[in-house]
Backbone bond lengths (Angstrom), bond angles and torsions (degrees), N, CA, C in turn:
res aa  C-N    CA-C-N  psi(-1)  N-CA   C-N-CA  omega(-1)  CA-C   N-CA-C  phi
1 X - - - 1.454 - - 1.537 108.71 -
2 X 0.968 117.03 112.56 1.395 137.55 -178.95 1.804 119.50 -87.22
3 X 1.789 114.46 96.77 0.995 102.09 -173.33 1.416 140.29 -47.16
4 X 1.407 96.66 -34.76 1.983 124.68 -174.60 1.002 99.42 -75.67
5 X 1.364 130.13 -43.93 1.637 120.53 -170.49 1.798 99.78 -67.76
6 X 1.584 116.72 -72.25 1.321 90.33 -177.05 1.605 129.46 -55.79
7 X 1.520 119.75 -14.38 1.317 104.73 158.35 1.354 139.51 -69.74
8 X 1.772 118.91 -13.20 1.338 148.94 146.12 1.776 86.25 -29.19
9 X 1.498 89.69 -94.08 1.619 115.60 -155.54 2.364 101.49 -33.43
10 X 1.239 91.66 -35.79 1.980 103.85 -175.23 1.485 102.26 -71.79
11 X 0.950 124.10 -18.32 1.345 127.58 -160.65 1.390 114.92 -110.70
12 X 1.068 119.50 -17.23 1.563 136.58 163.41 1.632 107.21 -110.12
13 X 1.117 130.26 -26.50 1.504 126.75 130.36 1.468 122.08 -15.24
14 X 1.420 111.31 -87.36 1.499 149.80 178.93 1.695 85.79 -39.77
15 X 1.470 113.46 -70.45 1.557 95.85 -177.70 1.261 138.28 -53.37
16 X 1.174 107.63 -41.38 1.856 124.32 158.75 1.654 108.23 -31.75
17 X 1.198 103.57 -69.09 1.306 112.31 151.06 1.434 150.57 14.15
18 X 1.232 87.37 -94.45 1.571 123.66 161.52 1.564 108.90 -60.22
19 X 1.272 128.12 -54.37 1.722 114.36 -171.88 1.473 97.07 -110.04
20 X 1.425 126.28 34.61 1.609 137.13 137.97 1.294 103.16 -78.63
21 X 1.472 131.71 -44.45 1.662 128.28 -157.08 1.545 93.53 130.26
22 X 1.543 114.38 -59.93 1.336 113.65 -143.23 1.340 118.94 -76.66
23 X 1.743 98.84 99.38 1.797 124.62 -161.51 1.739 100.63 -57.40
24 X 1.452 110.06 -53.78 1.480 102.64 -144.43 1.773 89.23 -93.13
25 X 1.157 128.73 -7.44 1.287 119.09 172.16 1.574 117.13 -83.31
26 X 1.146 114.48 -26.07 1.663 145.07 165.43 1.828 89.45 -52.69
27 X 1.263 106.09 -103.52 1.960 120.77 164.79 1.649 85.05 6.48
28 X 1.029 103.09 -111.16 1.916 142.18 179.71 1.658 92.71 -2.02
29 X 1.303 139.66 -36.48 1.325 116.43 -143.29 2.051 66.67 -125.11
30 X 0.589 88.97 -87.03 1.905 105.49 172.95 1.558 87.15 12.71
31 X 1.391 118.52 -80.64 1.459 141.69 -144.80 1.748 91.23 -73.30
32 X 1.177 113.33 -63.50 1.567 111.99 166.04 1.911 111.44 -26.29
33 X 1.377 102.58 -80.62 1.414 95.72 174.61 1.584 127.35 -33.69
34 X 1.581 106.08 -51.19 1.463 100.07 176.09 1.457 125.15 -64.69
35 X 1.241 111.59 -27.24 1.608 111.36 160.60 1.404 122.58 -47.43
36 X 1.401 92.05 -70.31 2.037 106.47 -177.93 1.329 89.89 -41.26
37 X 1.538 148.71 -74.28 1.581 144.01 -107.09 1.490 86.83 -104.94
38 X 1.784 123.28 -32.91 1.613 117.65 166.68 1.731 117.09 -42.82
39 X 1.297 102.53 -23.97 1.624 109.37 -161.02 1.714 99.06 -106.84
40 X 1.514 104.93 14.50 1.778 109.47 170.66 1.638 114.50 -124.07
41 X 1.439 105.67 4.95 1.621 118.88 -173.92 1.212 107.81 -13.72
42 X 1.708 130.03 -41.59 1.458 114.94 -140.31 1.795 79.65 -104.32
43 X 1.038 131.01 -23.18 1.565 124.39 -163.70 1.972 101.35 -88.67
44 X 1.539 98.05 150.33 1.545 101.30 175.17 0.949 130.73 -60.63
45 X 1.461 96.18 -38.58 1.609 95.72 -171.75 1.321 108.82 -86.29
46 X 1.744 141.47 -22.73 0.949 145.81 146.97 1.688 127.82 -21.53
47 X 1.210 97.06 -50.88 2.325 124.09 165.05 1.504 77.20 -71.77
48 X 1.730 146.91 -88.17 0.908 109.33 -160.40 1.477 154.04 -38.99
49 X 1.500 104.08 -35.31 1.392 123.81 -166.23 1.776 93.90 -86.60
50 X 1.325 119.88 -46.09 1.329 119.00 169.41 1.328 126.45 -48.50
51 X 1.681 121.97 -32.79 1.281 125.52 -174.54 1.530 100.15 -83.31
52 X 1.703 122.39 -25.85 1.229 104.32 -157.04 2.121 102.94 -112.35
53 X 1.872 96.56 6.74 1.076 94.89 149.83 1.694 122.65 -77.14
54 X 1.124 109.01 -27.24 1.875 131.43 -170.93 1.659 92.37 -53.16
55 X 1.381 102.38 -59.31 1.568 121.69 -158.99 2.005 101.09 -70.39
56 X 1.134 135.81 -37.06 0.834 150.62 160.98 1.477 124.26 -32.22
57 X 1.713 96.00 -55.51 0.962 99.70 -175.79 1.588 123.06 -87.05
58 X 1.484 100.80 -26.94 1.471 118.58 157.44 1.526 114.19 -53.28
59 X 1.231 126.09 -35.56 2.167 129.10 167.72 1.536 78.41 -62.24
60 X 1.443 142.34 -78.82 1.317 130.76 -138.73 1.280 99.32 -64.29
61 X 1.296 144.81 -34.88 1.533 136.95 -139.11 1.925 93.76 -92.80
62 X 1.723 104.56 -38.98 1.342 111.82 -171.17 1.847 104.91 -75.87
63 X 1.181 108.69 -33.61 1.969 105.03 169.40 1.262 109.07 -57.28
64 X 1.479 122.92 -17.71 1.471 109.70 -154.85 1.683 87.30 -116.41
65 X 1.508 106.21 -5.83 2.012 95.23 171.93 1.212 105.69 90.28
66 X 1.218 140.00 17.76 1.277 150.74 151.41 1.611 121.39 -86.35
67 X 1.084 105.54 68.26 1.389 117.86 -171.44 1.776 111.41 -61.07
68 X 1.583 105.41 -40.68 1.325 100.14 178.17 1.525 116.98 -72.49
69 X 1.088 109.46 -44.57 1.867 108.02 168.54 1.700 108.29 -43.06
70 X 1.500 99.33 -56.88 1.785 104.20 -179.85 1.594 106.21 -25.03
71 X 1.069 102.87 -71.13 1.353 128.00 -157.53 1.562 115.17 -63.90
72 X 1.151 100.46 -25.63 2.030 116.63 170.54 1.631 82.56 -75.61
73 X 0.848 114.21 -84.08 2.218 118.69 -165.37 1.838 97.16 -34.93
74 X 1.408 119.29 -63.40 1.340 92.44 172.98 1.364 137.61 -30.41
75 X 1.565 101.72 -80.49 1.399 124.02 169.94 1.231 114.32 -21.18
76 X 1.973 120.66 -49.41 1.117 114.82 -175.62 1.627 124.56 -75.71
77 X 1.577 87.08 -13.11 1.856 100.60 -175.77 1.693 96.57 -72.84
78 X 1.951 111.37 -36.15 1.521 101.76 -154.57 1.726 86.69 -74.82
79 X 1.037 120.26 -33.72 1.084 92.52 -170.04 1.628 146.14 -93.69
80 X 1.711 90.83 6.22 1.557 110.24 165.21 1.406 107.63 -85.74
81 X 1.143 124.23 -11.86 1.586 126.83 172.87 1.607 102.84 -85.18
82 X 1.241 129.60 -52.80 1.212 122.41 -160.06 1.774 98.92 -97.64
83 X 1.441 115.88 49.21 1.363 127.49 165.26 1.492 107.51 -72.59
84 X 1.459 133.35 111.06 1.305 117.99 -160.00 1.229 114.76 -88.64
85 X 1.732 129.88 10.65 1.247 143.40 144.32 1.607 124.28 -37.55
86 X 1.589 94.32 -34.56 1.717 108.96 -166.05 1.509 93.88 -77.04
87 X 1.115 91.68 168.79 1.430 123.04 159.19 1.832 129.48 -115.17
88 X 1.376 92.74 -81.37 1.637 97.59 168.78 1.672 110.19 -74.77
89 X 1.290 150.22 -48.12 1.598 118.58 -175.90 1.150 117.68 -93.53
90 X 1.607 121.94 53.31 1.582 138.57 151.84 1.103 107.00 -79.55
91 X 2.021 120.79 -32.53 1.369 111.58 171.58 1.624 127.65 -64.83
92 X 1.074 114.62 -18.40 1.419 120.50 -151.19 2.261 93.62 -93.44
93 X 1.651 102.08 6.16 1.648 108.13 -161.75 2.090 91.76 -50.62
94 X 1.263 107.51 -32.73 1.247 106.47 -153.64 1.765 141.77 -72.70
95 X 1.795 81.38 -12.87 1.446 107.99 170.50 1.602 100.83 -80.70
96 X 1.119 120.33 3.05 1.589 108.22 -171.57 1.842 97.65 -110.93
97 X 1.351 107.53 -45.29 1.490 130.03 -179.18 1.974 91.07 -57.42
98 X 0.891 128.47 -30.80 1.283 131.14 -165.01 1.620 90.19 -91.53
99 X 1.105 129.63 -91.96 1.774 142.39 136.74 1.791 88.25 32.31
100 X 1.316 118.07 -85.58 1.541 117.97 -161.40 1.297 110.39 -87.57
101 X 1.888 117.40 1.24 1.595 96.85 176.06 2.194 91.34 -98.52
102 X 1.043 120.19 -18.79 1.683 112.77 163.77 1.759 108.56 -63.58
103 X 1.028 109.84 -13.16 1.591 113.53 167.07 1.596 102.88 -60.05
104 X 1.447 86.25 -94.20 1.421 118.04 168.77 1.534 110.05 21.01
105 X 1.592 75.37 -77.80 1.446 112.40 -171.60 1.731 115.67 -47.40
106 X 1.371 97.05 -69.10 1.781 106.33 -164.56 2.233 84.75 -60.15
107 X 0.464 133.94 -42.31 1.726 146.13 -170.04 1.913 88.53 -59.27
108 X 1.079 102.76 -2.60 1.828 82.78 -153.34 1.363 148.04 17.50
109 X 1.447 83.40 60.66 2.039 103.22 152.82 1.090 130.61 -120.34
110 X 2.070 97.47 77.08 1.100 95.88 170.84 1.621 162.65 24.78
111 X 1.803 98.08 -93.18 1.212 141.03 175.23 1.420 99.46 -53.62
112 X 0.863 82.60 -56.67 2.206 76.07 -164.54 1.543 88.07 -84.66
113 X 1.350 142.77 -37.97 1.618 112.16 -179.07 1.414 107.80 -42.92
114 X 1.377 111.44 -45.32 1.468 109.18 -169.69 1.107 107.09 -61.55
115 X 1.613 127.38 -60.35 1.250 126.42 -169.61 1.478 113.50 -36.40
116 X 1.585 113.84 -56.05 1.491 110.37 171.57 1.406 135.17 -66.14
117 X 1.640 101.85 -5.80 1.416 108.68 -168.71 1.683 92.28 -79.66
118 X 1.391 119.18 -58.62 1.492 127.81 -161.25 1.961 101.88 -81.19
119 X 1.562 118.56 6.87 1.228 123.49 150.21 1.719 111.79 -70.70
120 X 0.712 107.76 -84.93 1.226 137.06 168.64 2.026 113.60 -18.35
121 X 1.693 88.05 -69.24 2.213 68.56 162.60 1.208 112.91 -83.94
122 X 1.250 132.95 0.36 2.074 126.12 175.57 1.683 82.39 -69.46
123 X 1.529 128.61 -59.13 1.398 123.62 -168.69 1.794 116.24 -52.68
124 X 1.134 95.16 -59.68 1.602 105.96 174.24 1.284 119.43 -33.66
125 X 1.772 111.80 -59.60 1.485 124.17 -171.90 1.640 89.81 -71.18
126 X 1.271 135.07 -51.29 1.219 110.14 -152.22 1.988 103.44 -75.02
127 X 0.993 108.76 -24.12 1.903 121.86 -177.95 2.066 87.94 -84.83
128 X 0.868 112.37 -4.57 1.980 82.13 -176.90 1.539 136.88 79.50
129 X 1.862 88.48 16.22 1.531 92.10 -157.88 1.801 96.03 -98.50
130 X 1.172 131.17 110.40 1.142 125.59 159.51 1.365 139.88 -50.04
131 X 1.569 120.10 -47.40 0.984 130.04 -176.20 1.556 114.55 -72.31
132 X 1.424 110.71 -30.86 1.711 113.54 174.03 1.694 110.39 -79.16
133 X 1.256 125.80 -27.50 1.515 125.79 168.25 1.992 106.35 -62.86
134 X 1.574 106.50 -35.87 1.523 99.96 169.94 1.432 113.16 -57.73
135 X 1.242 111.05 -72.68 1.628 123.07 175.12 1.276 103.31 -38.57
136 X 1.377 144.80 -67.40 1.954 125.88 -179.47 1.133 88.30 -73.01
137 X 1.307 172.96 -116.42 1.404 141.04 -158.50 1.844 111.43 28.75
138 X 1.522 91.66 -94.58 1.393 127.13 170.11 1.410 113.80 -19.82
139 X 1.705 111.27 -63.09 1.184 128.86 -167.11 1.397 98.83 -85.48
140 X 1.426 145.74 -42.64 1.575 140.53 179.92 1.505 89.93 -69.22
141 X 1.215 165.65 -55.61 0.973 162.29 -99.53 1.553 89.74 -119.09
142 X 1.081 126.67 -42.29 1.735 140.93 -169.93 1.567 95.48 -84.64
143 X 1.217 125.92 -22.96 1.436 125.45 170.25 1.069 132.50 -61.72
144 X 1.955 99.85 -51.56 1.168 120.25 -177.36 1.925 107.42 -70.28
145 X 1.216 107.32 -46.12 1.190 130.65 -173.24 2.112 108.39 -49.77
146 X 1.203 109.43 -49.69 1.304 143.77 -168.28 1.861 108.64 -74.24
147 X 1.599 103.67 -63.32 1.438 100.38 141.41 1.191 161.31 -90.75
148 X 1.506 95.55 4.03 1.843 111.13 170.29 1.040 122.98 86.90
149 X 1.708 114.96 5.14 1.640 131.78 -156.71 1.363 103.26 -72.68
150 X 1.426 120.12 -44.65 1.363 122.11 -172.56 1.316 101.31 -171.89
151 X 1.288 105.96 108.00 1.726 135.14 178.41 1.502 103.42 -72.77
152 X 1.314 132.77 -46.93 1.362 133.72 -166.34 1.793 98.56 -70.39
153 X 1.277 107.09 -48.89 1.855 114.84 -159.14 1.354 80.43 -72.47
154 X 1.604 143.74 -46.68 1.558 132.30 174.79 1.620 113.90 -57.41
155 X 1.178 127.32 -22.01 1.196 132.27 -175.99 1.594 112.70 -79.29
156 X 1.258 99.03 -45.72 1.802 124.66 -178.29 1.979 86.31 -71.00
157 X 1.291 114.10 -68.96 1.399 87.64 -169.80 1.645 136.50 -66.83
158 X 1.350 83.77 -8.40 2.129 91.99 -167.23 1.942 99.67 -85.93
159 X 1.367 100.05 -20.94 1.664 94.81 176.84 1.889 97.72 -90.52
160 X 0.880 121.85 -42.76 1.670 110.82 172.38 1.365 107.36 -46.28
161 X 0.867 138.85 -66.36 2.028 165.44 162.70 1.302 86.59 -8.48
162 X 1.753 116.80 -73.40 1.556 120.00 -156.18 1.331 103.41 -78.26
163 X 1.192 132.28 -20.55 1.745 121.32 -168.24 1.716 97.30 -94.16
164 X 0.965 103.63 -16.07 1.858 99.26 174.73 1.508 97.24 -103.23
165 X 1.165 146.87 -27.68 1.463 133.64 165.67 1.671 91.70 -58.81
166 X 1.347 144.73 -60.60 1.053 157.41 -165.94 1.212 104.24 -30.20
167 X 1.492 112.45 -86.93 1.549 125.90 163.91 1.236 138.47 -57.79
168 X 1.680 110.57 11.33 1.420 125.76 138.76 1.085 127.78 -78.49
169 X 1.171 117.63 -44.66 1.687 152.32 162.32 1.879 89.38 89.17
170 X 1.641 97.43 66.27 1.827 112.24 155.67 1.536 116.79 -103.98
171 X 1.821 93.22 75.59 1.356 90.80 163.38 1.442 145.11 -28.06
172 X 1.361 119.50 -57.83 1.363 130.40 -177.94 1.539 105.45 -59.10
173 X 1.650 96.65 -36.78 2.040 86.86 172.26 1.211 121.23 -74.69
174 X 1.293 118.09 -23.59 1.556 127.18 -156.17 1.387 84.19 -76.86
175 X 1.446 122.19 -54.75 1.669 116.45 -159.05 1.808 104.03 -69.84
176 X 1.056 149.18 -44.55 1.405 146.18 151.42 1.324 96.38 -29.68
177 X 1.144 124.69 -88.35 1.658 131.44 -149.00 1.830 95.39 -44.24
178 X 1.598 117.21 -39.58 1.543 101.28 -177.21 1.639 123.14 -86.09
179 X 1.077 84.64 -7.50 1.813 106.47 172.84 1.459 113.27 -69.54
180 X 1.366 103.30 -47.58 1.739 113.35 164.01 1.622 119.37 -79.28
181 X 1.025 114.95 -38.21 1.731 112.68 152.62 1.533 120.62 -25.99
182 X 1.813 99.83 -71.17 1.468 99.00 -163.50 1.579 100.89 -76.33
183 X 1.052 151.79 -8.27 1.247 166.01 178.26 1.683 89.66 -84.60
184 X 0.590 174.38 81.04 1.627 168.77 179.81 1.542 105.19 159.66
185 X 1.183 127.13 -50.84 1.226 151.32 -171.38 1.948 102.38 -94.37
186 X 1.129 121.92 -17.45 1.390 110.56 156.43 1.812 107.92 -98.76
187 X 1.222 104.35 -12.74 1.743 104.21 174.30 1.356 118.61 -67.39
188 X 1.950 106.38 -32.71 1.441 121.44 -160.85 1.916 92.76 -83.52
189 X 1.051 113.92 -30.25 1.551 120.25 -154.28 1.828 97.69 -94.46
């Protein structure tokens, strides 16, 4: 019996979870994981499973409109990832950098959404991660959109965003990303 694996298996649980509705069963498995992966400190994948319980719980805190909790669970994810001991979950910094610029954002501060948004795909592109360059995509695109700075560079990014959510096939992103489209595209018109 393998502790990490069933905390793997709780933790992608917990997410199911989370974009079902079901908050405190989401919490419940979430919080489990971060325990188990506390009791793997010295192993990677242990910091992994810990950072991406952190991050988890930061998606749950922001569904439920708790932006300031959100934003503690990030922080705590960026910074169990960017433990400079690690090696491999330094890549994963960007789901969290992404995590606190949708903070940012709904909070309206601008400046730093962006700042974290264009952190966040420099991290992505340089780690290989596609799906987190969609999401700051997503999130610069909601910037531009939000302050009016540039409707076209929001236009250019929210259709890049959706054709790579597309060919992931991340529903829950795809439907946001076109929600902010046509909202962009009645701004431009």
């Amino acid at each position: 019996e393998d502790p990490l694996l069933i905390a793997a298996a709780k933790r992608l649980l917990g997410t199911v979870e989370l974009r079902l509705g079901n908050f405190n069963r989401s919490e419940r498995l979430l919080k489990e994981v971060l325990q188990t992966s506390e009791e793997f400190a010295d192993d990677d994948y242990g910091i992994y499973s810990k950072g991406f319980a952190q991050y988890g719980l930061g998606d749950l805190e922001y569904e439920r409109g708790n932006t300031r909790r959100a934003g503690e669970w990030y922080q705590r994810a960026l910074e169990t990832w960017r433990d400079p001991v690690r090696k491999d979950p330094v890549r994963h910094i960007t789901y969290a950098l992404n995590g606190l610029g949708f903070v940012a954002l709904k909070e309206k501060r601008f400046e730093e959404a962006q700042q974290y948004f264009k952190e966040g795909i420099q991290s992505a592109r340089e780690f290989g991660r596609v799906d987190e360059i969609a999401r700051g995509q997503l999130g610069l695109a909601s910037v531009f959109y939000e302050t009016g700075t540039d409707l076209k560079a929001a236009l250019m990014l929210i259709n890049e965003s959706t054709e790579s959510f597309q060919q992931q096939g991340m529903q829950y992103e795809i439907q946001n990303s076109q929600v902010l489209r046509e909202k962009i595209i009645r701004a431009l018109s």
